[in-house]
ZAMARGU-4260 file (C-alpha; in steps of 0.2 Angstrom, whole numbers, plus 5000, padded with zeros to 4 digits):
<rodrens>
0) 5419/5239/5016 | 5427/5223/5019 | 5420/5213/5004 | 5429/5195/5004 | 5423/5179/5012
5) 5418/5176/5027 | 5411/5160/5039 | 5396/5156/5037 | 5391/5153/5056 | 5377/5164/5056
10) 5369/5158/5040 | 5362/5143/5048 | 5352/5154/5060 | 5347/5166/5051 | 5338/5153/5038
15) 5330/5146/5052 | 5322/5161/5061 | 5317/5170/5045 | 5299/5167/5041 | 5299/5170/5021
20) 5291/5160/5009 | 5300/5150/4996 | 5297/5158/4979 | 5307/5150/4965 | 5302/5156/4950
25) 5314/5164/4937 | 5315/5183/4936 | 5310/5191/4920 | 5322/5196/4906 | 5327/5214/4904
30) 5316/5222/4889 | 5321/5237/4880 | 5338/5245/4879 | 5338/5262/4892 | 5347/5276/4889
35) 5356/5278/4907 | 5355/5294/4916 | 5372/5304/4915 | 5371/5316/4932 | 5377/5334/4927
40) 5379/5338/4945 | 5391/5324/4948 | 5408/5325/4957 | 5417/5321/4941 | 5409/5333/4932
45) 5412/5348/4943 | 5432/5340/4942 | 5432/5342/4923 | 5425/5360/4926 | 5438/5365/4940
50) 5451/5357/4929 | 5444/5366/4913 | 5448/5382/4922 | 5464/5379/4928 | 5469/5377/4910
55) 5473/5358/4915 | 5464/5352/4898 | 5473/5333/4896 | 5466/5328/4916 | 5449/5336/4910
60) 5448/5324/4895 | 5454/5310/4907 | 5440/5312/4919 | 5429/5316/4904 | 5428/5298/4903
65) 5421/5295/4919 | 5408/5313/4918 | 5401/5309/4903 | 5397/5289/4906 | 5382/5284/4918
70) 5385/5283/4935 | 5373/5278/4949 | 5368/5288/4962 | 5369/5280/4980 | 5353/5287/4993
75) 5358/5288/5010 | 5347/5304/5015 | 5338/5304/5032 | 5323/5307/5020 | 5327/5301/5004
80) 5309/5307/4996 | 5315/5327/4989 | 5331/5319/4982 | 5327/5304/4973 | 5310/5313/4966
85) 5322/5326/4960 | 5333/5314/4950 | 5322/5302/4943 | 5310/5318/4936 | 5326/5326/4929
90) 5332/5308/4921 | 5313/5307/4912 | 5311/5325/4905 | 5330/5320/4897 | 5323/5304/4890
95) 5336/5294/4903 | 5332/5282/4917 | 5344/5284/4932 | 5351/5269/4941 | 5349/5272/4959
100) 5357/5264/4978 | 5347/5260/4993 | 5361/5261/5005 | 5352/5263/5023 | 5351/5246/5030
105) 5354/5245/5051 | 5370/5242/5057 | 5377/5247/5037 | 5393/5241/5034 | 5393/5231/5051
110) 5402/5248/5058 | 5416/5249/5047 | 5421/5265/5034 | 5404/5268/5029 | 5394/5264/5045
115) 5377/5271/5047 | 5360/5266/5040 | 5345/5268/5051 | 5344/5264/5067 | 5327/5252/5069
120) 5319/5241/5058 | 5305/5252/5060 | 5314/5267/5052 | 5321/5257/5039 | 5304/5253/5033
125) 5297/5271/5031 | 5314/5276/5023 | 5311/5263/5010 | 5294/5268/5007 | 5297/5285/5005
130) 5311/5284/4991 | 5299/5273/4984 | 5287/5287/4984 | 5301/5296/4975 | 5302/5287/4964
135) 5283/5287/4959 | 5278/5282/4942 | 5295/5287/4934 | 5307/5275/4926 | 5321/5272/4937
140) 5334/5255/4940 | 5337/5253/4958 | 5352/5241/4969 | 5345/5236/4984 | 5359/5237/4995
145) 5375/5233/4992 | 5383/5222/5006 | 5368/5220/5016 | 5365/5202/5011 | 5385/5197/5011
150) 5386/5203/5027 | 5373/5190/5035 | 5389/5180/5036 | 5397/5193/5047 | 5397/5197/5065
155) 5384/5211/5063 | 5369/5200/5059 | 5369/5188/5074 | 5359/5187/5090 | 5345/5186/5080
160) 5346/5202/5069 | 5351/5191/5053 | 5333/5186/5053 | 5328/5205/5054 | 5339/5209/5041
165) 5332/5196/5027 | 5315/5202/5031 | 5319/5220/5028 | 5327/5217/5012 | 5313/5208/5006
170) 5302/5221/5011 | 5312/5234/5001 | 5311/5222/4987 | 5290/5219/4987 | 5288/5241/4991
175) 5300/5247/4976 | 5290/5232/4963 | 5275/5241/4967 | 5281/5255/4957 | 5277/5250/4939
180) 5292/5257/4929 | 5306/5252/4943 | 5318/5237/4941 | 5324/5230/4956 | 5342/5221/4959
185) 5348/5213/4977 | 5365/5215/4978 | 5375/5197/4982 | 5393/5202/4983 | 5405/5199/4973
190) 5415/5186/4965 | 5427/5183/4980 | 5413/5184/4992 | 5405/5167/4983 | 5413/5154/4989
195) 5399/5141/4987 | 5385/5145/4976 | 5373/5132/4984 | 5375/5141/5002 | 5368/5158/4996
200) 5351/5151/4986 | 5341/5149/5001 | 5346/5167/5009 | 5345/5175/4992 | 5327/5167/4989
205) 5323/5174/5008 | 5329/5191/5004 | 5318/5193/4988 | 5328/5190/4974 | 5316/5178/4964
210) 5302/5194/4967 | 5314/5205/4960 | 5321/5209/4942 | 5338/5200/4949 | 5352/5203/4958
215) 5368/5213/4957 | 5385/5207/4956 | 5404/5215/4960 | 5396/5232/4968 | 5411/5242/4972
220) 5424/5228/4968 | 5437/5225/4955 | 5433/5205/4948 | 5434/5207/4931 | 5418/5206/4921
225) 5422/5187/4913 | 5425/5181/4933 | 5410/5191/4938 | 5396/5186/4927 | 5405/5165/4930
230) 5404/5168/4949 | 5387/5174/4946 | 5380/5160/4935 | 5382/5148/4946 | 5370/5157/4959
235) 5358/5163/4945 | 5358/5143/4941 | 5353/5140/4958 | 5338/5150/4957 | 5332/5144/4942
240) 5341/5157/4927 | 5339/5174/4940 | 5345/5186/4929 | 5359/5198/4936 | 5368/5215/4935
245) 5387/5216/4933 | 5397/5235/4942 | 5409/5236/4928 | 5415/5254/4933 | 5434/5250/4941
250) 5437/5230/4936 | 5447/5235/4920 | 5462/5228/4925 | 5452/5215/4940 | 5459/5214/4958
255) 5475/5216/4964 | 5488/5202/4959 | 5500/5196/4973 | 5514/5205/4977 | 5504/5221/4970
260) 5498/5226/4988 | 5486/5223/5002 | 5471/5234/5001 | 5462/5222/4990 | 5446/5231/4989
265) 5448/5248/4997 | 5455/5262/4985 | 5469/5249/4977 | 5481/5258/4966 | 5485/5251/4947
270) 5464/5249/4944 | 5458/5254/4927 | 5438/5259/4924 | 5433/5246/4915 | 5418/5242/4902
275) 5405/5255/4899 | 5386/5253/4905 | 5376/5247/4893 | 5361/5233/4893 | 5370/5223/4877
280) 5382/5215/4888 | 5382/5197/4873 | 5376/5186/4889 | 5355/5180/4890 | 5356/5183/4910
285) 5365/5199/4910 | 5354/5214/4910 | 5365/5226/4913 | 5385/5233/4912 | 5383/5247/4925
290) 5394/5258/4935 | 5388/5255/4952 | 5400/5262/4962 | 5403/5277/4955 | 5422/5281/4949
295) 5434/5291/4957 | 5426/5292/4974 | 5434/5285/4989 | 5430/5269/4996 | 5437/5274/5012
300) 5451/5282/5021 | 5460/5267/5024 | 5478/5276/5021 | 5483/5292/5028 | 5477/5306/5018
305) 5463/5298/5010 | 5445/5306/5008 | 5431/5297/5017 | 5420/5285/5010 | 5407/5293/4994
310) 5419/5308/4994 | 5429/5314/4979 | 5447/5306/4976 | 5456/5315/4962 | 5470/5306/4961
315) 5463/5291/4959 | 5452/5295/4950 | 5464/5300/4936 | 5472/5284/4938 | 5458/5276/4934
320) 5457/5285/4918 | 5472/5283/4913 | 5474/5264/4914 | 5457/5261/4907 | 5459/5253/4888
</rodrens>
């Protein structure tokens, strides 16, 4: 996913055609301190058991640092009801809350590596309504998502479809609040998609932040933590104190430096994991460190050889071991 800047041509319209009340109010602060679901059936964890077995112990501790931390689970399913009632009834009988990933927007990823998403609005509002349904009355932490607001200011949103698109992630905001133990998050990109604060208030407003628990920040990218939660400020102080959520999970050494490479945000070597999840983050508008994105899995196959988007990367993933402090 092509996360840095973009124009932003298409904002214009699609502030104009959206229909959505103005709802200003501050989202509430985060109460309690959750224990984060850690998924035993997760890539990294079948890596430290493959390793284990091949007598490859030292790798196994390496990518015991990314099995043993929480990561969150990114829904994509046709029908995301079976899975997603599976994991949040598994994270409550362990005494954990899982952070979750609506990822099935229209037109997802505006056709590049991870292209896909449902193909109407129509559909897109059923799916939502049935992880919701997933969800039921179980704790769970939900990214509303990731890109699909950012990319408003792409090519994919225009001939009217940006409208559409703010509408729909309202939508999923106002059907995942009905559930009572769910906390919501918009995803709003990352600290070098923000290049003017004051140009993403109204859209964000539109798209349901201020009806949400907040937004999330840095899905997927490398900014580190202190630029992340400065970038976001400024658009939480545009909303009146929004809280916000910070993917910590590959930012321990931040973005590529120049002369360091190219590939800026799709499987950049030199990256370190960077600090734990956790809800005492020292910052009153933070919620939440969390690793979004979950660590050693490919962002693309942008270089020959690569694994496709979501799928493991072992390589990489025990670079991002071994550099993390």
């Amino acid at each position: 996913m092509n996360r840095y800047g973009r124009a932003i041509a298409a904002l214009a319209f699609a502030l104009a055609a959206a229909a959505c009340g103005d709802d200003s109010s501050s989202a509430p602060a985060a109460s309690g301190a959750p224990r984060f679901y850690v998924d035993p059936g997760g890539a990294a964890a079948g890596e430290v058991r493959k390793l284990e077995q091949e007598g490859k112990t030292e790798d196994a501790a390496l990518i015991r640092k990314i099995a043993d931390r929480p990561n969150a689970i990114w829904i994509g399913d046709e029908d995301p009801q079976g899975r997603v009632a599976d994991i949040t009834a598994k994270a409550q009988e362990s005494g954990q809350v899982p952070v979750l990933v609506a990822y099935h927007i229209p037109d997802r990823d505006c056709g590049q590596f991870s292209a896909g998403g449902a193909t109407s609005a129509e559909e897109y509002r059923s799916w939502i309504g049935r992880f919701a349904e997933g969800i039921g009355d179980r704790p769970a932490w939900v990214i509303v998502e990731p890109d699909a607001l950012a990319h408003i200011l792409d090519s994919c949103t225009q001939g009217g479809r940006a409208a559409e698109r703010l509408d729909l992630l309202r939508g999923a905001v106002q059907t995942l609040k009905k559930k009572p133990k769910t906390k919501v998050y918009l995803d709003a990109g990352n600290a070098g998609w923000i290049q003017n604060a004051d140009d993403w208030a109204e859209p964000m407003r539109q798209a349901g932040v201020t009806e949400a628990d907040g937004f999330a920040f840095n899905v997927s990218n490398f900014f580190s933590t202190e630029d992340s939660v400065a970038a976001a400020r400024r658009l939480s102080d545009g909303l009146g104190g929004v809280h916000y959520v910070i993917d910590t999970s590959r930012n321990g050494n931040g973005p590529l430096r120049e002369g360091e490479g190219t590939d800026s945000w799709c499987n950049p070597q030199g990256r370190a994991l960077g600090a734990e999840p956790t809800t005492q983050t020292g910052h009153e508008r933070v919620d939440a460190f969390l690793w979004v994105k979950r660590p050693g899995e490919s962002d693309g196959d942008c270089h020959r050889g690569e694994p496709k988007p979501g799928d493991w990367f072992p390589a990489y993933a025990l670079e991002l071991a071994r550099n993390a402090k």
